[in-house]
N, C-alpha and C positions, 0 to 999 in steps of 0.2 A: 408888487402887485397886492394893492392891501386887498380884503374880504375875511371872510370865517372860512377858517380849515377845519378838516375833522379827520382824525386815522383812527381807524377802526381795527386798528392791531394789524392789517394786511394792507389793506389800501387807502388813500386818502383823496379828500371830496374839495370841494373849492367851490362857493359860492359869493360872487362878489360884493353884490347887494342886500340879498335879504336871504332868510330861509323859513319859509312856510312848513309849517306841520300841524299836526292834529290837535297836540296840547301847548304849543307855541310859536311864534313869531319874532325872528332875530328881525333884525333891520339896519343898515349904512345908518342912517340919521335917526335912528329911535333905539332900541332897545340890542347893546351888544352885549349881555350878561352871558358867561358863557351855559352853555344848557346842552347836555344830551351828547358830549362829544365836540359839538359845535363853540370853537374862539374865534374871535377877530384878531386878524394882525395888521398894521400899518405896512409890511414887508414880509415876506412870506418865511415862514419856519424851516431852519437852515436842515433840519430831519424832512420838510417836503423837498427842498430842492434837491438834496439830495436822494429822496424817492424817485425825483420825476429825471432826474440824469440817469436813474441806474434802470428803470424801466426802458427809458428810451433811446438807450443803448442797447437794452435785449431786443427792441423790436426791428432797430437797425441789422446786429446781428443772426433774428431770425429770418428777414427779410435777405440777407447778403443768402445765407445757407439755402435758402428754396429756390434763388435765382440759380446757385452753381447747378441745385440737384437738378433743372428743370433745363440746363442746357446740353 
């Protein structure tokens, strides 16, 4: 999934096309210099996918636990 990733030492952000701000403007087809946190990948960075597997197994896991408590 190419786009600009950014982790902010806790969490990490995914924009696929572009990213607007105050003092710049990233873009797919114009301007990928990285700036403020914000890189572009051709494939996503093996540190996000492994952020977003271990997130989204805690949500799984907290989801399983609030089903037992709640029967």
């Amino acid at each position: 999934m190419e786009g600009f990733y950014k982790f902010d030492g806790e969490n990490w952000y995914y924009a696929p096309n572009f990213v607007y701000a105050k003092d710049y403007i990233l873009e797919k087809d114009g301007n990928r210099e990285e700036t403020d946190g914000w890189k572009w990948y051709d494939t996503p960075p093996q540190e996000y996918l492994i952020w977003k597997f271990n997130n989204e197994n805690a949500v799984l896991n907290d989801k399983t636990v609030t089903n037992e408590e709640t029967n």
